[in-house]
C-alpha positions in Angstrom: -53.1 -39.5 -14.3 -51.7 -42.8 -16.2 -50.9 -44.6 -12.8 -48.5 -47.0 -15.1 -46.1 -43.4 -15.3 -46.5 -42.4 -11.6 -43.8 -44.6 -10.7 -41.7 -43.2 -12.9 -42.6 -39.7 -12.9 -41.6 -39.8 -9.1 -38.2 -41.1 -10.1 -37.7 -38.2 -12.3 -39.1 -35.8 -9.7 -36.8 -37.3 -6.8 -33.6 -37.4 -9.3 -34.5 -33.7 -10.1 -34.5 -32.7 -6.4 -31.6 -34.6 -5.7 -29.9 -33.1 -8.7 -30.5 -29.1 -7.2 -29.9 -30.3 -3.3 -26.5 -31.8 -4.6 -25.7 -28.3 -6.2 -26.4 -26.2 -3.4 -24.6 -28.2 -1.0 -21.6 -28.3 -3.3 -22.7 -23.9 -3.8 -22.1 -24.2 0.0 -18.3 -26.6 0.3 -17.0 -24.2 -2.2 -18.2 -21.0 -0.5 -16.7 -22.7 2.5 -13.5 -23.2 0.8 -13.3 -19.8 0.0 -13.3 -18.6 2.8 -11.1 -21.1 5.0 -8.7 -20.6 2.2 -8.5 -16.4 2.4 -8.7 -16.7 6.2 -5.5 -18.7 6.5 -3.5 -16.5 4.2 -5.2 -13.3 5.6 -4.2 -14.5 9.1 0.0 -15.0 7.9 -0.5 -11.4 6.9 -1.4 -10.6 9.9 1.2 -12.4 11.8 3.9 -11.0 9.3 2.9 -7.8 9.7 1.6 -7.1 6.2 -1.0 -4.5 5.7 -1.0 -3.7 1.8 -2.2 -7.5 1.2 -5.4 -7.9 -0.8 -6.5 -11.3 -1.2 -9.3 -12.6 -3.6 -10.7 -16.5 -3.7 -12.6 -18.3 -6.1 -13.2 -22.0 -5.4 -9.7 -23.1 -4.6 -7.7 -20.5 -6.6 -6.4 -17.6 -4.8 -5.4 -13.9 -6.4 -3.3 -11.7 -4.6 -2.7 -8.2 -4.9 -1.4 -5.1 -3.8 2.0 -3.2 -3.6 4.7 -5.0 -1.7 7.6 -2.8 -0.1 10.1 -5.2 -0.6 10.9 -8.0 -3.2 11.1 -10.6 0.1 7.8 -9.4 1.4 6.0 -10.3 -1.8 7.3 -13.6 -2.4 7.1 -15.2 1.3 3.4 -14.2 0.2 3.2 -16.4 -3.0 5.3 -19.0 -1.2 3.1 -19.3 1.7 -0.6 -19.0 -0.8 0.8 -22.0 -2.8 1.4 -24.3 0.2 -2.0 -23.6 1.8 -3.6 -27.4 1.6 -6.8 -27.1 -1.0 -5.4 -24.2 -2.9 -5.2 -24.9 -6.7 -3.8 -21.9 -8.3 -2.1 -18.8 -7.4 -2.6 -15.8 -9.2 0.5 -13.4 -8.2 -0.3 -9.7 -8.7 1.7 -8.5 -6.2 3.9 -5.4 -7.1 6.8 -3.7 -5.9 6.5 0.0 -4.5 8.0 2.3 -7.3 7.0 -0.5 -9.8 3.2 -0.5 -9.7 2.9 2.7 -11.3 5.3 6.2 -11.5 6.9 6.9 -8.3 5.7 10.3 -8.7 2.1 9.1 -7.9 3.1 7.2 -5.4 5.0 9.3 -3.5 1.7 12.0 -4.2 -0.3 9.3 -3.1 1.0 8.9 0.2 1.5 12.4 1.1 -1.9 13.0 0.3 -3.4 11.2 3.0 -0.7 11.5 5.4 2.3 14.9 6.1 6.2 14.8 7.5 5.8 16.4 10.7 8.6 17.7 12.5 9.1 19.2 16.7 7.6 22.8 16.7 10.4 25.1 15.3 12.8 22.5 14.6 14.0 19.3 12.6 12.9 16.5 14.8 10.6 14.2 12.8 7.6 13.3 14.9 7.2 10.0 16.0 4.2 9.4 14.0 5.8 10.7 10.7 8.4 7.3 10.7 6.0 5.1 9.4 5.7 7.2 6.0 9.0 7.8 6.2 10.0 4.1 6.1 6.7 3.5 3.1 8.2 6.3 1.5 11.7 4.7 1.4 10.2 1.6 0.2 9.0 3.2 -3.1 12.2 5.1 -3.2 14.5 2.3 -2.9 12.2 0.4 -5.7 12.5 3.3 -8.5 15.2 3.6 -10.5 15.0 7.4 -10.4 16.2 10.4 -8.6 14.8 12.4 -6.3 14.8 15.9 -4.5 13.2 16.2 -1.2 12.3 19.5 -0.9 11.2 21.3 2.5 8.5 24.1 2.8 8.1 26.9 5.8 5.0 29.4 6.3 5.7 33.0 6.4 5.3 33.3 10.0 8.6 34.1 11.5 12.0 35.6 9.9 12.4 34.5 6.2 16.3 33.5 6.6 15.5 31.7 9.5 12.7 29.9 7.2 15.2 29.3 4.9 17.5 27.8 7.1 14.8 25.5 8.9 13.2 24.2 5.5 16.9 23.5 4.4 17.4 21.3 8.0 14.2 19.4 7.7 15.3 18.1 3.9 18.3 17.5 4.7 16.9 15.2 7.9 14.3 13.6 5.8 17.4 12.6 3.3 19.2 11.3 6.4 16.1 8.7 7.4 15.8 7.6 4.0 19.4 6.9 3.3 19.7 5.1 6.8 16.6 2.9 5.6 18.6 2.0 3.0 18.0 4.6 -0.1 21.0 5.3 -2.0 23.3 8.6 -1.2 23.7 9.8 -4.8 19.7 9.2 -5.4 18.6 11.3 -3.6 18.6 15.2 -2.8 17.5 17.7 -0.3 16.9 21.3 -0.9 14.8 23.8 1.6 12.7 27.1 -0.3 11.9 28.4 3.0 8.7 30.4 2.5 9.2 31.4 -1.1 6.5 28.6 -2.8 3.5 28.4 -0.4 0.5 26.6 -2.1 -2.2 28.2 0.2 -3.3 31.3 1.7 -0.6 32.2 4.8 -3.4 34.3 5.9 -5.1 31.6 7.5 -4.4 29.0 10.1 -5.3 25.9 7.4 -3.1 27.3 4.6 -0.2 27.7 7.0 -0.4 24.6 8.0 -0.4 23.0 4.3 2.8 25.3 3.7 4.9 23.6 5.9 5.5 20.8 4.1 7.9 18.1 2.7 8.0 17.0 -0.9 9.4 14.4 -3.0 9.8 15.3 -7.0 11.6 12.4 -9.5 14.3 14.8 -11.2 15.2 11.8 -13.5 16.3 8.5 -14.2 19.5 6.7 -12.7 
């Protein structure tokens, strides 16, 4: 080894380690970063009560996403992400119920996972069907569409009576939507009794999927 370049090939060794330890601790700040910047905004959500928040960081820029129920909701949000101390940039792709996609597939979407259930043999809504009532309305009050709220029976029982119950529950599910704030003349209610089942009424499951609520656009407003 030329002893003259040791000197110097230790400089350039040191600068080189120096170089990648100054890279990983700056790998490190921003991971760091990214997360004290999501935490803060993911505990507001929290604290606001927000649950369709989606939040994504990247160094000090922020994206958000997801489908706000109302317009106040979403930008409180944007309002809050921008005055986080550190962030950079806020990417707002935040929608509005009704506006993200159809409100057909919304309202499919949501009665998909969850049902309108209602007392045994009456039209009491059960406690646990309000909150998809009240997302429901949200994507309602957001579409400029109409919409018929249908209600379904099983066969089980006398089919005028059937009629009459489907006909009640509608007409209550209307009522809950319009005192949440959905418009009177947007929306409809209609019961078909036992006359459109969608499973087998032979069997305890298919009954169960015939009693149902459904929301069909009818049109534009």
């Amino acid at each position: 080894m030329d002893v003259q370049n040791s000197p110097k090939m230790m400089i350039s060794i040191g600068a080189s380690i120096f170089i990648v330890l100054l890279c990983a601790c700056l790998i490190i700040e921003a991971s760091h970063i990214e997360k004290d910047l999501k935490s803060q905004l993911e505990q507001f959500a929290t604290q606001s009560n927000i649950d369709w928040l989606t939040v994504e960081a990247d160094g000090q820029n922020l994206v958000l996403s997801g489908n706000a129920p109302v317009f106040g909701d979403r930008n409180n949000v944007v309002e809050f992400a921008e005055n986080i101390w550190g962030v950079a940039q806020v990417t707002n792709n935040i929608q509005l119920l009704g506006q993200s996609n159809t409100c057909q597939q919304e309202f499919d979407r949501y009665l998909s996972v969850g049902s309108i259930k209602f007392n045994s043999g009456g039209s009491n809504l059960s406690a646990e069907s309000l909150q998809l009532v009240d997302r429901l309305a949200d994507i309602a009050r957001n579409c400029n569409a109409t919409i018929r709220i249908s209600g379904h029976t099983d066969s089980v029982g006398n089919g005028a009576e059937n009629l009459r119950l489907s006909s009640a529950r509608a007409r209550k599910v209307r009522k809950q939507m319009m005192a949440r704030g959905v418009l009177e003349d947007q929306v409809t209610a209609v019961g078909y009794g036992e006359t459109r089942p969608i499973a087998n009424n032979a069997t305890r499951d298919g009954r169960e999927k015939n009693r149902r609520i459904e929301f069909r656009v009818t049109g534009r407003t």
